[in-house]
C-alpha positions in Angstrom: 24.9 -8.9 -2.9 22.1 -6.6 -4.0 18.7 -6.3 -4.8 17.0 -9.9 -5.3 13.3 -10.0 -6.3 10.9 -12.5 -4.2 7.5 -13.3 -5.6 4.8 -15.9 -4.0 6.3 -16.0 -0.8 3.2 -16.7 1.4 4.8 -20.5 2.1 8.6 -19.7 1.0 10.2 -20.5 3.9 13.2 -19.1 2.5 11.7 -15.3 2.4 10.0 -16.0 6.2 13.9 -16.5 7.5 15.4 -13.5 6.2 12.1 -11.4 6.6 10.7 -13.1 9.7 11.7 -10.1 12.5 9.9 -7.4 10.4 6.7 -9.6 10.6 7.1 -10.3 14.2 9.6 -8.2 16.4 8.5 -5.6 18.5 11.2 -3.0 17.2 9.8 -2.9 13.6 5.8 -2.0 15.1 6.8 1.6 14.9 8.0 2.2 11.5 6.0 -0.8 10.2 2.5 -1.2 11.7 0.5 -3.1 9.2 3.3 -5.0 7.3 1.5 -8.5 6.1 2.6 -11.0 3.1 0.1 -11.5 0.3 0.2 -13.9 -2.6 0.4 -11.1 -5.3 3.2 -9.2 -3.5 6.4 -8.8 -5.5 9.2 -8.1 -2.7 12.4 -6.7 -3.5 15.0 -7.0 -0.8 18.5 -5.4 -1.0 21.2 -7.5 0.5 24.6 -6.2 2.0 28.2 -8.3 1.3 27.2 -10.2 4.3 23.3 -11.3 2.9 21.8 -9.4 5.9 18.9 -7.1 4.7 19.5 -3.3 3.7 16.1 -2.4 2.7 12.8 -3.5 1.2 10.1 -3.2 -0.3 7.2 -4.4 -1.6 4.9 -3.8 -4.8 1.2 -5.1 -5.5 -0.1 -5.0 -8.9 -4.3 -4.4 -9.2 -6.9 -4.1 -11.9 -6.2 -0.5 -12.5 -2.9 0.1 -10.2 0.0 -1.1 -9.2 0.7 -0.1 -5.2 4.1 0.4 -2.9 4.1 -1.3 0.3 6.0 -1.8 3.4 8.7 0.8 2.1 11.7 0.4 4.8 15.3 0.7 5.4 17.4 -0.7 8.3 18.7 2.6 9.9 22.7 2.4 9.3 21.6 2.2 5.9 19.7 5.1 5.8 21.3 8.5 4.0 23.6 5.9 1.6 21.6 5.7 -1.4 20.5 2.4 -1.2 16.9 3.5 -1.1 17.2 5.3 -4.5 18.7 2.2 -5.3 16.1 -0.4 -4.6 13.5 2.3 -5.6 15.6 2.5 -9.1 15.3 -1.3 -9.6 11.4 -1.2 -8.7 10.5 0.9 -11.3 12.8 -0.4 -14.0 11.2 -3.6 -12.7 7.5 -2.0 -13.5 8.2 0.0 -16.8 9.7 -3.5 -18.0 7.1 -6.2 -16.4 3.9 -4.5 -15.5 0.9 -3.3 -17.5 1.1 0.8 -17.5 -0.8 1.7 -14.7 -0.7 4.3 -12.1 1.5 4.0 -9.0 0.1 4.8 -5.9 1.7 4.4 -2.3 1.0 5.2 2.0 3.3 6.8 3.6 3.4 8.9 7.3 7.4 9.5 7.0 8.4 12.6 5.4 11.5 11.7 4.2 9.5 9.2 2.2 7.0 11.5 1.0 10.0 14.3 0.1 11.8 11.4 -2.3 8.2 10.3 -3.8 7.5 13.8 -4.6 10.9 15.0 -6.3 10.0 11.6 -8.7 6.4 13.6 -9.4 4.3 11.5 -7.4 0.9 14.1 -6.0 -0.8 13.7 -3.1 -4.6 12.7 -3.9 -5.8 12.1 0.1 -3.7 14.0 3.2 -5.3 12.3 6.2 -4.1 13.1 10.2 -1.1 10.3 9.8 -1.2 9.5 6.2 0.2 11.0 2.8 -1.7 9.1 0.0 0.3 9.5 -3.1 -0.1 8.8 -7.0 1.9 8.9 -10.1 1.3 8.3 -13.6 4.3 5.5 -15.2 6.6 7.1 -17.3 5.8 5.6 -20.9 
């Protein structure tokens, strides 16, 4: 299917049945703590053959930034490039449709911080849990 691109989903009842169980089932709390749905979110959800969910993510564009959020992949999808993937359509997605602003993104999983680091993002905070990242958009 792909990588399909969800914006103002706060009452899309279409988004809450495929993304429902990461808002509400236990087994995502780990590796998803603070997900939440906000108007401005732009979510982009890659979809197997089968239109279960692969991986998603979401971005959130501010005055002077545009942020990552909720960066997650299902784990028998993990190690087949589907995360470069989606991460190749978000940034296309930017470059193309959003002003030229910094991206900056959370992240406490090192895998995560490893593939955000080979794309030049830098760390600007290092708290106990937390790598806060940032990157300039390629012009």
């Amino acid at each position: 299917m792909g990588v399909k691109i969800f914006k103002n989903t706060t009452g899309d009842e279409n988004f809450y049945k495929k993304m429902g169980k990461y808002f509400a089932e236990p087994e995502y709390k780990d590796e998803l703590p603070y997900i939440k749905n906000k108007d401005n979110y732009i979510w982009f959800i890659n979809f197997n053959d089968n239109n279960e969910i692969i991986n998603f993510m979401a971005i959130e564009e501010l005055k002077n930034k545009i942020k990552l959020h909720h960066i997650f992949t299902e784990k028998e999808y993990r190690d087949d490039g589907y995360f470069k993937q989606l991460n190749n359509k978000i940034f296309k997605y930017i470059k193309e449709n959003l002003s030229n602003k910094p991206i900056e993104l959370a992240t406490k999983n090192n895998i995560i911080f490893m593939f955000y680091k080979n794309k030049g993002f830098k760390v600007y905070r290092e708290t106990k849990n937390y790598y806060f990242m940032r990157k300039e958009v390629d012009k």
